[in-house]
C-alpha positions in Angstrom: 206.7 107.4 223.4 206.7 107.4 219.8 203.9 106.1 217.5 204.8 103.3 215.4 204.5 104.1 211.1 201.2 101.7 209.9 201.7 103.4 206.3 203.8 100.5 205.4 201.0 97.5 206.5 198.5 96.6 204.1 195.8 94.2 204.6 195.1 92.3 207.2 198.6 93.2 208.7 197.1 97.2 208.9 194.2 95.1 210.9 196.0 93.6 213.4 198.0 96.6 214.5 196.9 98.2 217.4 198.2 101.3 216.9 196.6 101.4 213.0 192.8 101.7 214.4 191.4 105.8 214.7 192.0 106.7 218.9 188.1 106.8 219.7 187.8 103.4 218.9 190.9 102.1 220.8 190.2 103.8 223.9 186.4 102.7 223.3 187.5 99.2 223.2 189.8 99.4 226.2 187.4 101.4 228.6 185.2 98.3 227.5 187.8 95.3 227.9 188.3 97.0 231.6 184.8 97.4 232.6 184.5 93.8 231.5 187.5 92.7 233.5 186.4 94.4 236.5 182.9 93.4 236.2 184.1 89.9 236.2 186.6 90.1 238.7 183.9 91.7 241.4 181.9 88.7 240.5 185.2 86.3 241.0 185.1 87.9 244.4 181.7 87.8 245.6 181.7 84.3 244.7 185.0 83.8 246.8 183.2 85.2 249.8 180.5 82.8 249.8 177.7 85.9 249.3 175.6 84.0 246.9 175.2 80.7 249.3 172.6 81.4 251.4 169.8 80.7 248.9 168.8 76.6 249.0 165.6 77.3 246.8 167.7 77.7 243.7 170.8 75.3 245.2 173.2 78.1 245.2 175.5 76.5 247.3 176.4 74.0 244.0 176.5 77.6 242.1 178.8 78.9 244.8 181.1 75.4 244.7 180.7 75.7 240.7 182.0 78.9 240.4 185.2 78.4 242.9 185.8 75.2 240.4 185.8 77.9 237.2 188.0 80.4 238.9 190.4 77.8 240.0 190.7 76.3 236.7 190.8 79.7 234.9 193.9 80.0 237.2 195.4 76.7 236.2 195.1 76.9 232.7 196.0 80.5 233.2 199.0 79.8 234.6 200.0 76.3 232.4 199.6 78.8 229.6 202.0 81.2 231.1 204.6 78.5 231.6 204.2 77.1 228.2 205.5 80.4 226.7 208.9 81.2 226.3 210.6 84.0 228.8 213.4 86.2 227.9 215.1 85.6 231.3 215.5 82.1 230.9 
């Protein structure tokens, strides 16, 4: 894989190329963005298994119900999202 010339951006077109930040910062930012991801996807599952329902002193079966609502509408907009945007194989 070849890297891609940034000499020629300037401004904010330099800025939004991913390839025109230093390599510390980019792997920084992805070892972050993946922790993130994973953090929230552990939670995503927990919640799907029902392992934060047992408590009624702070209702956490409406916390448990709640947060199968946000993960199913993350999926659904996730998805319309997807749909909206053109595909090459069409």
């Amino acid at each position: 894989m070849t890297a891609r010339r940034t000499d020629h951006l300037t401004g904010n077109e330099a800025a939004e190329c991913p390839t025109a930040r230093p390599a510390p910062v980019r792997l920084a930012r992805r070892l972050s963005t993946t922790t993130a991801w994973t953090a929230l996807g552990t939670v995503a599952y927990l919640v799907c298994q029902g392992m934060f329902g047992g408590y009624p002193q702070v209702h956490s079966a409406l916390l448990t119900t709640l947060g199968m609502v946000a993960i199913a509408l993350t999926g659904g907009i996730t998805w319309i999202v997807d749909e909206r945007r053109p595909h090459d194989d069409e």
